[in-house]
N, C-alpha and C positions, 0 to 999 in steps of 0.2 A: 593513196597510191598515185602517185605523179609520174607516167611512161611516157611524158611528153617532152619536161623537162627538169628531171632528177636532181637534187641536191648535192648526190652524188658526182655528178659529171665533173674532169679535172678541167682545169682550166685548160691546159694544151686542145684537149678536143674543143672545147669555145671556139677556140681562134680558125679551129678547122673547118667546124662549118657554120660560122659567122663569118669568114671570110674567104677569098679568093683560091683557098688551098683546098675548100672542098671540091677543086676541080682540076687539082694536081693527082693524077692516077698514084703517084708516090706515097698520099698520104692514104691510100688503103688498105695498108700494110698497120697503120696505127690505130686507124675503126678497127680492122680486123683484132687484134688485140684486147681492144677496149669490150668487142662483143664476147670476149673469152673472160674479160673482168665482169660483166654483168652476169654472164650463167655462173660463174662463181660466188659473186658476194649477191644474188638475191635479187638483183633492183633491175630497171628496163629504162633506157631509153632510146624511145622511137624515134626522136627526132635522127641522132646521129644513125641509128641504121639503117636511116633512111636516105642518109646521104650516102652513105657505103654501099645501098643497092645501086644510087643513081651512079656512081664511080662504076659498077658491075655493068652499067646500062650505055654508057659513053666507051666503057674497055671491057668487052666482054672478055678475051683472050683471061684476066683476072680471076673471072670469076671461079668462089669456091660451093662447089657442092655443100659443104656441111658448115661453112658458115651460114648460107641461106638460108637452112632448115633450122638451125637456132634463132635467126633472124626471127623467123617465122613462128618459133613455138616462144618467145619471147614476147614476141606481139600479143598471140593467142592468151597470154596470163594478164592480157589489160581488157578482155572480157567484162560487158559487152562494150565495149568504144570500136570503135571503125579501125583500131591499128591496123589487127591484120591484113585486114582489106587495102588500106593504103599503102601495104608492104606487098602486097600481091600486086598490085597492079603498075608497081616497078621491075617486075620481073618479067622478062622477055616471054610473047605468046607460048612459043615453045615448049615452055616448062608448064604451061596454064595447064595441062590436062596428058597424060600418056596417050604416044604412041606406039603401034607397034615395032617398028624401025625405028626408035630411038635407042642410042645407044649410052645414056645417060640414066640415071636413080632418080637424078633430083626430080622428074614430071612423075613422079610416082607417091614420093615423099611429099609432095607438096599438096596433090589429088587426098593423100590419107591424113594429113595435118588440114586439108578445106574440111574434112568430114568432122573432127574434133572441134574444130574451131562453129562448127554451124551446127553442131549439138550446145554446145557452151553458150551462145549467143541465143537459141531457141531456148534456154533452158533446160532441157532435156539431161538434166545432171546424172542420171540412172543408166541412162543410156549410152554417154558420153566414159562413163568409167568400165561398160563391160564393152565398150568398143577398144578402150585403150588395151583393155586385157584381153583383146579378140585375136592379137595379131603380134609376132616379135618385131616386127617391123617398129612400131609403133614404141616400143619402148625401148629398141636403137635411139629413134629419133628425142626422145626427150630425155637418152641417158647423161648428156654434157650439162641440162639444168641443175645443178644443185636445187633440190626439197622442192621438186618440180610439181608433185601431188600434193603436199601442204601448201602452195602458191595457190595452187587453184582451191583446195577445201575453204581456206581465208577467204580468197572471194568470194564464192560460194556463199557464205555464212554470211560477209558483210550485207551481200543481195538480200539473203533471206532476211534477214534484221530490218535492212527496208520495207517491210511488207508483210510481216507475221509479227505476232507477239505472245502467239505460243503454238507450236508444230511439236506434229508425234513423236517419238524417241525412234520407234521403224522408218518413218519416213525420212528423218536425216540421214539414217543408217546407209538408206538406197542412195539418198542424193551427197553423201559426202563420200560416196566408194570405200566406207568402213567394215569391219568383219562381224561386228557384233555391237549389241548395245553398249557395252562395259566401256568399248572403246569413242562411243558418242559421246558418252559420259562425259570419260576425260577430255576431250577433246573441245566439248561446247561450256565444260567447266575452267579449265586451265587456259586453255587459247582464247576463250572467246568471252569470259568472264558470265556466263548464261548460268540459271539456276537447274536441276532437274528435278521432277515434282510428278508424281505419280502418272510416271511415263510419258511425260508433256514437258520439252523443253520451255522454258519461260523466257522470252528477248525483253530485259529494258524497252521503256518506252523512251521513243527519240521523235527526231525532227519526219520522219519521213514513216515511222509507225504508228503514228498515233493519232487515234479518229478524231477528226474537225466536222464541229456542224459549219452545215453551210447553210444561209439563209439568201434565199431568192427570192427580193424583192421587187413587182413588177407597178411602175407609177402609171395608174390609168385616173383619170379625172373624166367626168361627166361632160364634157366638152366633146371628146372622143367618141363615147357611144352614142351622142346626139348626133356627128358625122355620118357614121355609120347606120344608126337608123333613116337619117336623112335620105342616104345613096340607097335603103334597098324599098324607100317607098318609092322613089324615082324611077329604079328597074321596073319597080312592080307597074308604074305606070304607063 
């Protein structure tokens, strides 16, 4: 998963923010676009809508509502990396948090995508899925991702692969926001190539699962404890 800098990217957006145009207010009309090609075909990158927030930040009069919150929930599926944090803190204080005389969505939408985004980051996968489903609000905001809850189950699973080599079949169930075992099943058999085994999924062992001894070798030579006896007959003296 590369939200940095995508394989994907066309060359026209290259040119746009590798060079002078990403500070032509004109070319925000063609980020804007390209943020419509990424919640489409699957992929993320931050860097260019990152230029597209700083074009919103130099011409605000521009800026859109519902580009931001895709911006935003685009960042939120490269979990845990700092995107969305470095997408947030492009955007004008204003929008940082509701008030009550605003008369703007987006400081609302941004307040309930911070809450998603720092469930995802804390881990809190259980939590993060009956938040989504706590609120219609919330699934407005993630309805322009195309296979916006399979983006995140993938990550999810990749994380867990890191770090487990064999978790309950209930326990995925909660942290992948699934309805049943049946559906863990398929899901950590067909997507993720994992075996199921007497209600204990089984991860391959990889680079980042699998236990390493460690050997802590400390070099002391008889020189050293003769110092050290030396100084506390000294004290004592």
């Amino acid at each position: 998963m590369n939200g940095e800098d995508p394989q994907e990217r066309p060359q026209e957006i290259r040119n746009i923010i590798n060079g002078l145009e990403r500070y032509n207010p004109e070319a925000a009309s063609v980020l804007e676009a390209y943020v419509s090609q990424q919640c489409e075909e699957k992929f993320c990158d931050c860097n260019a809508n990152r230029a597209l927030l700083k074009l919103y930040q130099l011409n605000p009069d521009r800026l859109k509502d519902e580009v931001v919150s895709n911006i935003l929930v685009k960042a939120m599926t490269q979990f845990p990396s700092p995107q969305f944090d470095l997408a947030l803190h492009l955007l004008p204080p204003s929008l940082s948090s509701p008030t009550p005389n605003s008369t703007s969505e987006l400081p609302e939408a941004v307040a309930h995508l911070r809450t998603l985004n720092t469930q995802l980051e804390g881990a809190q996968y259980a939590r993060f899925w009956a938040t989504l489903e706590s609120d219609d609000l919330y699934a407005d905001l993630v309805a322009d991702i195309a296979g916006f809850e399979d983006v995140i189950r993938v990550r999810i699973a990749q994380l867990i692969s890191q770090s487990y080599r064999e978790i309950n079949v209930s326990v995925l169930e909660n942290w992948l926001g699934l309805d049943d075992e049946e559906e863990v099943k398929k899901f950590v058999t067909e997507t993720c190539g994992w075996k199921v085994a007497d209600g204990l999924v089984q991860i391959p062992k990889n680079a980042e699962n699998e236990a390493k001894k460690t050997e802590i070798r400390e070099d002391v030579n008889i020189d050293m404890f003769a110092r050290v006896i030396k100084r506390s007959w000294e004290e004592a003296a």
